[in-house]
C-alpha positions in Angstrom: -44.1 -166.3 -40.4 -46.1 -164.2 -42.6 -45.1 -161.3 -40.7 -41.4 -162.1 -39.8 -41.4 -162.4 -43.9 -42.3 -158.7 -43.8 -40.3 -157.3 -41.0 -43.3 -156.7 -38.9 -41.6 -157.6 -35.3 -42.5 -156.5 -32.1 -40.8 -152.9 -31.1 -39.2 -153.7 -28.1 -37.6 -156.8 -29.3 -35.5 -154.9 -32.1 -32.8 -153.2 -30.3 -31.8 -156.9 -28.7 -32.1 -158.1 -32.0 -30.1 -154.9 -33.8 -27.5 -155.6 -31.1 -26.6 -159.2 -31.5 -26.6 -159.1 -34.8 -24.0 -155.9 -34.9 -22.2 -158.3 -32.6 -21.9 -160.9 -34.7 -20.8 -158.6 -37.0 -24.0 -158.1 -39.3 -25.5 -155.4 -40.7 -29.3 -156.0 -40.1 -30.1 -152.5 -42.1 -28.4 -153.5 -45.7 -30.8 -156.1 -47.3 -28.9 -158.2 -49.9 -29.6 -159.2 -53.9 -29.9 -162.8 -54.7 -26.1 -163.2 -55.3 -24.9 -161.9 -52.0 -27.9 -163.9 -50.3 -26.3 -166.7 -51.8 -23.2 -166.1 -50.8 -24.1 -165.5 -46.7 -25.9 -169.1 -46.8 -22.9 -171.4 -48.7 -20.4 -169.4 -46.5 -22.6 -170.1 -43.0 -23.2 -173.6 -44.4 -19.7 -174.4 -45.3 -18.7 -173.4 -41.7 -21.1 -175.9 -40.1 -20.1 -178.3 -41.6 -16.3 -177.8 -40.6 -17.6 -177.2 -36.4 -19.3 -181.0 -37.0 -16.9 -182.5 -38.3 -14.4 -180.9 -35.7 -16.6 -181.9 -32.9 -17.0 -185.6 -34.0 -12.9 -185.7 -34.6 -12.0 -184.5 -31.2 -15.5 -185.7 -29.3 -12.7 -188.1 -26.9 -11.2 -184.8 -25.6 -14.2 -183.4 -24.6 -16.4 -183.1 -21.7 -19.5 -184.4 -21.3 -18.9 -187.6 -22.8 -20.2 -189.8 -19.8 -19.5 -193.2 -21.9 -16.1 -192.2 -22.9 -17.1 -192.5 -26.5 -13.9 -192.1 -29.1 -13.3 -190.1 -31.9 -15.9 -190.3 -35.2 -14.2 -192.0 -38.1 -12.7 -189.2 -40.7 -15.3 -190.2 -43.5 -17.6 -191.0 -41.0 -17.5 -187.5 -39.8 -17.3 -185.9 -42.8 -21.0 -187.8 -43.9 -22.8 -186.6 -41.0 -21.3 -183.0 -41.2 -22.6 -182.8 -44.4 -25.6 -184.5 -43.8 -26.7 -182.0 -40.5 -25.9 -179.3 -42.2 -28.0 -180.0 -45.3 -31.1 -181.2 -43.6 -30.6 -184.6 -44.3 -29.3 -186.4 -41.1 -28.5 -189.2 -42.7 -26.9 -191.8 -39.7 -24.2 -194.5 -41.2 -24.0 -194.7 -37.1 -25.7 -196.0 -33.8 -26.4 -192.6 -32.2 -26.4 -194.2 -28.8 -23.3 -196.0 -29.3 -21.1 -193.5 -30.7 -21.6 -189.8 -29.8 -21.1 -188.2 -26.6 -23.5 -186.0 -25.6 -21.9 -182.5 -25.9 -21.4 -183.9 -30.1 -25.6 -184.4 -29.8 -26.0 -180.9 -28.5 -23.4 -178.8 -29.7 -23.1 -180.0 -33.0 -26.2 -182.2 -33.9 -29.1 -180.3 -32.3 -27.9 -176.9 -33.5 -27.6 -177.8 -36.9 -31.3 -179.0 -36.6 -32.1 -175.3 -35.4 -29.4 -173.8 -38.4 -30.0 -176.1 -41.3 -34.2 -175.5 -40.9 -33.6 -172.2 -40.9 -31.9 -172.3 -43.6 -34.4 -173.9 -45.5 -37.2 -171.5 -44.0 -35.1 -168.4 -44.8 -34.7 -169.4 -48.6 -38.7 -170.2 -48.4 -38.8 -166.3 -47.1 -36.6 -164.9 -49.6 -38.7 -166.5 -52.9 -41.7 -165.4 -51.1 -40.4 -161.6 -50.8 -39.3 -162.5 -54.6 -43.2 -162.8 -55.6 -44.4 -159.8 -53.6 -42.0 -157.3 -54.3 -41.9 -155.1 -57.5 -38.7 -153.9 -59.4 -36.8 -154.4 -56.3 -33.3 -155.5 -56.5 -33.3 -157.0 -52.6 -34.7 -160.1 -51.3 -34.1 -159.7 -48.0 -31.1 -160.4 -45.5 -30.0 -163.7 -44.1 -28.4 -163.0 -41.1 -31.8 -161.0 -40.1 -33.8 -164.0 -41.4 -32.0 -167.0 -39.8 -31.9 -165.0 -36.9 -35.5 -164.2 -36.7 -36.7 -167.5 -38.2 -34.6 -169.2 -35.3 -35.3 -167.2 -32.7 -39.4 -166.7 -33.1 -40.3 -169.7 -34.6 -37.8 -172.7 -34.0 -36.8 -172.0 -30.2 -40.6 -171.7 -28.9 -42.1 -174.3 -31.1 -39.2 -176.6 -29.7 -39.3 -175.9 -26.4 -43.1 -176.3 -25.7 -43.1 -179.7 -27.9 -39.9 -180.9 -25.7 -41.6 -180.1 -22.7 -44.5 -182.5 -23.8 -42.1 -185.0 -25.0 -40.6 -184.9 -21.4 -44.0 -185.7 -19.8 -44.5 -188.9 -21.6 -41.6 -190.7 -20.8 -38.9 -189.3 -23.3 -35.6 -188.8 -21.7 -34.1 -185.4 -20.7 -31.0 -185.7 -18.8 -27.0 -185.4 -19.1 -26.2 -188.5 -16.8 -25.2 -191.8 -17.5 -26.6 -194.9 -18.8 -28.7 -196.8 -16.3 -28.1 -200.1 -15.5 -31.0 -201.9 -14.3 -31.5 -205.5 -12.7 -35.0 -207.6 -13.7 -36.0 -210.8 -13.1 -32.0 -211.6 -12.8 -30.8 -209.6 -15.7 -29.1 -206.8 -16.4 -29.9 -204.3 -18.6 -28.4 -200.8 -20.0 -30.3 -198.5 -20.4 -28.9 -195.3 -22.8 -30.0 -192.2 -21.4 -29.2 -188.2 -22.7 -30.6 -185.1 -23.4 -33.0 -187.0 -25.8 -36.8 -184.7 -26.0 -34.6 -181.3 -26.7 -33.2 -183.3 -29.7 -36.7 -184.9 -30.4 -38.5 -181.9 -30.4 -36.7 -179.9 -33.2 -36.0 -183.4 -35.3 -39.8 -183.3 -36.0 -40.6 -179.5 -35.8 -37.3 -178.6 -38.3 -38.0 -182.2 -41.0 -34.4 -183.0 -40.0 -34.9 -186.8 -38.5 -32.3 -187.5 -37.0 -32.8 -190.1 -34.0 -30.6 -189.7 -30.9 -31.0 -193.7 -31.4 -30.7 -195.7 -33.9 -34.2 -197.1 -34.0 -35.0 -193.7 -34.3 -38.7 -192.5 -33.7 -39.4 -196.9 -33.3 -37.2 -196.4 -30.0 -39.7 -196.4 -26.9 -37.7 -193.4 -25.3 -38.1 -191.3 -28.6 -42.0 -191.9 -29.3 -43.6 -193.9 -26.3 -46.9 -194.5 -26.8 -49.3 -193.6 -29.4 -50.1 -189.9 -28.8 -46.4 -188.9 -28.9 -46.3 -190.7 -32.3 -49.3 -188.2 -33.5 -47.7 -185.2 -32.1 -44.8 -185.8 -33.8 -46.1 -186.7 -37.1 -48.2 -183.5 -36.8 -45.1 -181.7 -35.8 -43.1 -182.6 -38.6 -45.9 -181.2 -41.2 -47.0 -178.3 -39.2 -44.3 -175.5 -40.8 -44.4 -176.7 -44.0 -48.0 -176.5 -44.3 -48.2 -172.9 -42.7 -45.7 -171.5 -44.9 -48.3 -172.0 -48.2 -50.3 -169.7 -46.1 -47.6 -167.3 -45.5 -47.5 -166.9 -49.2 -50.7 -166.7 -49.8 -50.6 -163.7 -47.0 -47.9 -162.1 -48.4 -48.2 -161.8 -51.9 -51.9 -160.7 -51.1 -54.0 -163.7 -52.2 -54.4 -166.4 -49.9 -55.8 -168.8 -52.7 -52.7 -169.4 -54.2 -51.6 -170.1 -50.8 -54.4 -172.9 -50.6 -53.5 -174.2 -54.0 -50.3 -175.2 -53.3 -51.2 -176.6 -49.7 -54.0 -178.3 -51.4 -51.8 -180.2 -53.9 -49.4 -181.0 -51.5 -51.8 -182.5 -49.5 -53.8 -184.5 -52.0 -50.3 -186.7 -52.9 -49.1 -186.7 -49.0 -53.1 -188.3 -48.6 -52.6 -190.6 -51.6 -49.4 -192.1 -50.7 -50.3 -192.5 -47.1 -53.5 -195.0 -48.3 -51.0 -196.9 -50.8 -48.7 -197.5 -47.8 -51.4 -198.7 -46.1 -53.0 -200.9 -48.6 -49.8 -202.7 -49.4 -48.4 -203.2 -45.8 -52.1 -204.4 -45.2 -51.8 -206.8 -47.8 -49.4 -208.9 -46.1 -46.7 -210.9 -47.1 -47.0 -214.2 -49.3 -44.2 -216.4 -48.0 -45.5 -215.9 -44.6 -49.3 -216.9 -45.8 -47.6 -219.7 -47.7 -46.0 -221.0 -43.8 -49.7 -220.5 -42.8 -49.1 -217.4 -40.3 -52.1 -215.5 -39.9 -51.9 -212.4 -41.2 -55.8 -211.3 -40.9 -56.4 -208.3 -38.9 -58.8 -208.7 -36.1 -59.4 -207.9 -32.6 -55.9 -208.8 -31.3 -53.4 -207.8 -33.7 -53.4 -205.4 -36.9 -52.9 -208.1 -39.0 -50.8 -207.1 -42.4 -46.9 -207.4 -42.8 -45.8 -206.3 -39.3 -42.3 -207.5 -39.9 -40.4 -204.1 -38.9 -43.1 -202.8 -36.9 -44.5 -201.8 -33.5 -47.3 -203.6 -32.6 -48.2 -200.3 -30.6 -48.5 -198.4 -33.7 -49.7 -200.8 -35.5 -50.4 -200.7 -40.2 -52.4 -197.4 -39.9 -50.2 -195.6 -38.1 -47.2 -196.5 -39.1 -48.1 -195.9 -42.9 -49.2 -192.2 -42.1 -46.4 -191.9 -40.6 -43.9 -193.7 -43.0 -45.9 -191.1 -45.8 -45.5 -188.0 -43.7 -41.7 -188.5 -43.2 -41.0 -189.3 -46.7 -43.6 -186.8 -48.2 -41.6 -184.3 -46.4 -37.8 -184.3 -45.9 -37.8 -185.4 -42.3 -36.7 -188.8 -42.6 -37.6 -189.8 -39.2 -39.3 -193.5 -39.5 -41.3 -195.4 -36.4 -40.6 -198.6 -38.4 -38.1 -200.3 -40.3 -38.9 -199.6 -44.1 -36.1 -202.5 -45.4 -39.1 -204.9 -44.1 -41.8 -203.4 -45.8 -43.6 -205.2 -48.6 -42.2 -204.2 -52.1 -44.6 -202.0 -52.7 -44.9 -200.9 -49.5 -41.1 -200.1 -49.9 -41.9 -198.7 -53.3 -44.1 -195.3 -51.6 -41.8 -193.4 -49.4 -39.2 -193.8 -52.1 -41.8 -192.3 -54.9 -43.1 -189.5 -52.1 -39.1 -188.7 -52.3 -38.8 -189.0 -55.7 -41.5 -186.4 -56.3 -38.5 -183.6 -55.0 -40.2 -183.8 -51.2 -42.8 -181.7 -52.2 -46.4 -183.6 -50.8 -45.3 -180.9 -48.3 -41.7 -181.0 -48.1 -39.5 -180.2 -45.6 -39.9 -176.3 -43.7 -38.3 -174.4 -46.2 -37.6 -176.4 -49.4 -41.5 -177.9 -49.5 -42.3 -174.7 -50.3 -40.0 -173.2 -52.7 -39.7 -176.8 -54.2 -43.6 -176.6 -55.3 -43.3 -172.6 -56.1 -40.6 -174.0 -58.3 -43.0 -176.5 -59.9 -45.5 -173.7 -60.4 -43.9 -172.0 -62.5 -42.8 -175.2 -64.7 -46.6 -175.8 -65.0 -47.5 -172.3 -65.9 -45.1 -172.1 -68.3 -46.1 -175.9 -69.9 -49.9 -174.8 -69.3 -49.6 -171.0 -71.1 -48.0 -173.1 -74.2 -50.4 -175.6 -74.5 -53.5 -173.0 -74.3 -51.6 -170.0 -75.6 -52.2 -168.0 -72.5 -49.3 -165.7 -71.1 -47.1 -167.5 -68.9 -47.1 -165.3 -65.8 -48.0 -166.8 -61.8 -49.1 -164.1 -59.4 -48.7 -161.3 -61.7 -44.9 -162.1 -62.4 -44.0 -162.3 -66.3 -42.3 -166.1 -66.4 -39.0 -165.5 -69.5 -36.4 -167.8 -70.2 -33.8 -167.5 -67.5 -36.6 -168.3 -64.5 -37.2 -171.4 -66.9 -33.3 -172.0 -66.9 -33.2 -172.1 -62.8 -36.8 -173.8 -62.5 -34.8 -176.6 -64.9 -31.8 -177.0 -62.7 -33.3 -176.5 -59.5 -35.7 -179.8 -60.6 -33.4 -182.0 -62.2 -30.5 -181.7 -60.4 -31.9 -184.3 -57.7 -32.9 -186.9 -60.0 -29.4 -186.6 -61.9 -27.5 -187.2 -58.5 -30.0 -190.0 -57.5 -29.5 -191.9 -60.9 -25.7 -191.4 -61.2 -25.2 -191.9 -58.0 -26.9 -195.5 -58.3 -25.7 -196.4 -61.5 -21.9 -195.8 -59.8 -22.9 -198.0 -56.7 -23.9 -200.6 -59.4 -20.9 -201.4 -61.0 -18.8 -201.0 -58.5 -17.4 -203.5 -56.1 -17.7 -200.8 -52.8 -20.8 -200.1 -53.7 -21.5 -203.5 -54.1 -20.0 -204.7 -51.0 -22.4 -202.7 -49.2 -25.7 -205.0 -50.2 -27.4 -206.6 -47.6 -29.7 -208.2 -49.8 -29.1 -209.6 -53.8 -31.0 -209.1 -56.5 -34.0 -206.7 -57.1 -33.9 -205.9 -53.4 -30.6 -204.6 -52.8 -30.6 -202.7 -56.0 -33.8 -200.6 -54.2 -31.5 -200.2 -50.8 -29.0 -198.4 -53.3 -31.9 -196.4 -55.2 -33.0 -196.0 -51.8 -30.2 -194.4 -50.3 -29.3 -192.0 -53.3 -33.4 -190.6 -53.5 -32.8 -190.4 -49.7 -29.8 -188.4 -50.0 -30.1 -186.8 -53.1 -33.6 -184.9 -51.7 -32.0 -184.7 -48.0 -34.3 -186.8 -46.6 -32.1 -189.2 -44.1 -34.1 -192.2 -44.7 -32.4 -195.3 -45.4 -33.6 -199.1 -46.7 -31.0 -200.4 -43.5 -30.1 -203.6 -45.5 -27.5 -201.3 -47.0 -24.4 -201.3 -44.9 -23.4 -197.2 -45.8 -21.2 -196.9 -43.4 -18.4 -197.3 -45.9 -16.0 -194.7 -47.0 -17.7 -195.2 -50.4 -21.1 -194.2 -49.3 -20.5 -191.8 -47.2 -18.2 -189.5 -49.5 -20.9 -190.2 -52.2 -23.9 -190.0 -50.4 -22.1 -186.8 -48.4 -21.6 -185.2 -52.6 -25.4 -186.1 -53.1 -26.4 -184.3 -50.0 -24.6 -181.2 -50.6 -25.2 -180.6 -54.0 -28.8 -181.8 -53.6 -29.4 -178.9 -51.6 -27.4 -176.1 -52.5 -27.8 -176.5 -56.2 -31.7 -176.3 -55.5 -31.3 -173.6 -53.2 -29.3 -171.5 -55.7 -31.7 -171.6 -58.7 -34.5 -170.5 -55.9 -33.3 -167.5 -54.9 -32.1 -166.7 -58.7 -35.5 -167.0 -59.3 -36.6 -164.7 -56.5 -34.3 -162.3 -57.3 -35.7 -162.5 -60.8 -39.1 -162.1 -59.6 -38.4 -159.1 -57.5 -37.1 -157.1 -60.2 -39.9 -157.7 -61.9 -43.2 -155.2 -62.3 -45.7 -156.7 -61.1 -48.8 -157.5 -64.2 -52.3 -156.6 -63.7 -55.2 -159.6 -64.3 -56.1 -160.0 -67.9 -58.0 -162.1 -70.0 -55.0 -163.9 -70.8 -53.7 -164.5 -67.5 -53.9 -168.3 -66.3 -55.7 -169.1 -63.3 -53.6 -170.1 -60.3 -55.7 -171.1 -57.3 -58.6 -173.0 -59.0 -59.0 -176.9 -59.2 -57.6 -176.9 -63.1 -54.6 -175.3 -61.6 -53.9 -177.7 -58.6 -54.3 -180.4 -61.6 -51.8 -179.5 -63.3 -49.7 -179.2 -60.2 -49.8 -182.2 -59.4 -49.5 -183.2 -63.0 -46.4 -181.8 -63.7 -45.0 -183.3 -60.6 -45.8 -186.8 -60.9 -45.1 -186.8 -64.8 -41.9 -185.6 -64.0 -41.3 -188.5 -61.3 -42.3 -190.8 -63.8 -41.1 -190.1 -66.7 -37.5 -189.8 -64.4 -37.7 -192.7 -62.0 -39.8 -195.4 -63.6 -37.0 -197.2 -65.5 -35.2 -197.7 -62.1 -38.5 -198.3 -60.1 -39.2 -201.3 -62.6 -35.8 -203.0 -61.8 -36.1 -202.4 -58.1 -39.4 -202.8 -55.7 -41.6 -203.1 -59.4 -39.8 -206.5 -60.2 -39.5 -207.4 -56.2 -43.1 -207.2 -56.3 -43.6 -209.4 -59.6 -41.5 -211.9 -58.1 -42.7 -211.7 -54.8 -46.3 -212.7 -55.9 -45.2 -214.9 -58.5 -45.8 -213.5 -62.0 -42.7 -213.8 -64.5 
């Protein structure tokens, strides 16, 4: 990635390249300023969205539709357009149950492939931002998403659907399978199912061709699919920190970041862990044993796999929520309180403990520069991060690129509050329902896809809302990113001094993760304490 950041392609792949994208009508040899980067992505974006939404509305006309599956809902359709385009793939559906086949191709699995390049080709652009010097260019997009798609997504997916395909997970366009045992019949769904897979995980998208999602036995058989996807789902993320490091010529800053990112995704997976571990106390209370030992995990399996078991279903609850995948081997409506409580928090952090491919990184490059600016004022140093001069309009995009999640999350859940259809949409009173709401706004919000499945969001209340979170949840973020790298580029680039800040030592990760927790915190906790905190309290007892 490192290379593709810096044009260095093999020669005999770019007339093939030059020629498709002349094609399509691009001009791979004029590189664009921030603005007109900008405006290439909404546009692209904006047009996925309306080729989902047709697919879904005509998907009875279509071929390839072996269980003669209708026509998507309007709002319906209009949620999920949104929410494949932005990286969220959110499901208010049963993926099995309502979408033909050429609808999971066409427009679901190519939005996987578009909307993670998306995310990688914005990571590109603020990377180019930081290792260019009074340059007003950041790159092209139609070059980028090209490249990004073409060299990286399309190999990575293929190989990993391959594997997929070799434990069990279903490859096919035929029909449904009905199958007689022991006197009964049973239907089993079938579809193209390991090419979706493969680039759910690899791109942090999530989406499930069923609705049990990675639980489902045909998406994630057996316990060695279940680590290859959770270490498919981190793998980009965590090699773009060391693309930047490559790129803007020091590979410790690269570290940093990865390093930070991977102290909170190691912290939350032990919470989620140690909570689901715990157990449950109404079940103690009706004298279930809930001990681990030699023939069960023990813990609060409620909502689990008893293939996967506590351990691996909490790294892989923390690795899904840490980044902006959303895929979930277990049921997180039946985790403990607490339990509950984590992959919201990881979420709430702005999907940074790595993030998803793409946004991870220029999430925590964001976040880097709101702690060098915080940590040069406290210490009177000179706020500058890899030799970039930080000023006030980088501060003004680092501000709305960071709060513009959290201000969708809480509006959004204040609305669903006092509202009867939001209301009407509980599956659960009290302290619990009001987390499935939080839930499903953090999960939207930070395009996640997620959901607490208490929450019946398959209304056209929560889908137009949730669909408004999505987008602007995205594209706001995305905007103040590449102002910033177009800021950056422009800018000289500053030699070491004595009053230059640090960036790559332990003090500096610190403060990383600092900043992004107290942020979280300082943000969230007032909602956290009326949701899974008071659960918890009343759970165990204490008034």
């Amino acid at each position: 990635m490192a290379a593709l950041v810096e044009g260095r392609i093999p020669a005999w792949l770019l007339p093939l390249e030059t020629g498709l994208l002349r094609l399509a009508g691009a001009d791979p040899e004029r590189e664009m300023d921030w603005r007109s980067y900008a405006r290439a992505l909404l546009v692209f974006n904006a047009l996925g969205v309306i080729a989902v939404y047709a697919l879904q509305r005509l998907q009875a006309d279509l071929p390839l539709n072996p269980n003669h599956f209708g026509a998507i809902a309007p709002d319906s359709a209009f949620n999920t357009a949104v929410s494949f385009v932005t990286n969220t793939d959110w499901q208010g559906y049963t993926g099995e149950s309502a979408m033909g086949n050429l609808v999971q191709m066409l427009g679901l699995t190519v939005q996987n492939f578009l909307s993670a390049a998306t995310g990688i080709a914005v990571a590109f652009a603020l990377i180019r931002g930081f290792a260019r010097r009074s340059s007003a260019t950041i790159g092209n997009f139609w070059v980028d998403l090209t490249r990004i798609t073409g060299y990286v997504l399309l190999p990575l997916a293929f190989g990993l659907a391959l594997v997929l395909g070799s434990q069990g997970v279903p490859q096919t366009l035929q029909s449904d399978r009905v199958v007689a045992s022991q006197s009964v019949r049973q239907t089993l769904p079938m579809g193209p199912v390991a090419s979706q897979e493969a680039i759910k995980e690899l791109g942090t998208n999530g989406g499930g061709f069923y609705n049990a999602n990675s639980a489902h036995p045909y998406e994630n058989p057996n316990a060695w699919t279940n680590l290859l996807e959770i270490f498919s789902l981190l793998l980009i993320s965590a090699a773009l920190c060391h693309s930047f490091g490559r790129v803007v010529g020091d590979r410790r800053q690269g570290w940093a970041l990865l390093v930070a990112m991977a102290l909170m995704l190691g912290t939350g997976m032990g919470l989620e862990a140690h909570f689901e571990q715990q157990g449950n106390p109404r079940f103690a209370a009706l004298h279930i044993d809930q001990s681990a030992g030699a023939l069960q995990a023990g813990g609060n399996m409620e909502g689990k796999e008893t293939r996967f078991g506590i351990a691996s279903t909490a790294i892989f609850s923390a690795a899904t929520t840490g980044t902006s995948t959303g895929a979930v081997n277990s049921m997180f409506d039946s985790d403990t309180p607490l339990g509950g409580l984590v992959p919201m928090v990881l979420m709430q952090l702005g999907e940074v403990s790595p993030g998803g491919v793409g946004t991870g990184l220029y999430g925590m490059l964001l976040v880097a520069l709101m702690a060098v600016f915080v940590g040069g004022l406290m210490i009177g140093r000179t706020p500058e991060y890899v030799g970039k001069k930080i000023e006030s309009f980088d501060m003004k995009m680092v501000a709305l690129g960071l709060l513009i999640s959290p201000l969708l999350v809480l509006l959004g859940t204040a609305v669903a509050s006092v509202t009867a259809a939001g209301l009407a949409g509980l599956g659960n009173p009290g302290a619990h329902g009001f987390s499935e709401m939080l839930y499903a706004f953090t999960s939207a919000a930070n395009n996640n896809g997620s959901a607490f499945a208490g929450l019946n969001a398959n209304t056209p209340f929560y889908n137009l809302t949730l669909a408004v979170a999505m987008w602007f949840g995205r594209f706001v973020t995305i905007i103040a990113a590449l102002a910033v790298a177009g800021s950056m580029a422009a800018k000289k680039r500053l030699a070491v001094s004595s009053g230059t800040m640090p960036t790559h030592g332990p003090l500096f990760i610190a403060l990383l993760i600092g900043t992004v927790v107290l942020v979280a915190a300082l943000t969230f906790f007032p909602a956290l304490a009326l949701g899974p905190i008071a659960e918890h309290l009343s759970l165990w007892g204490v008034n």
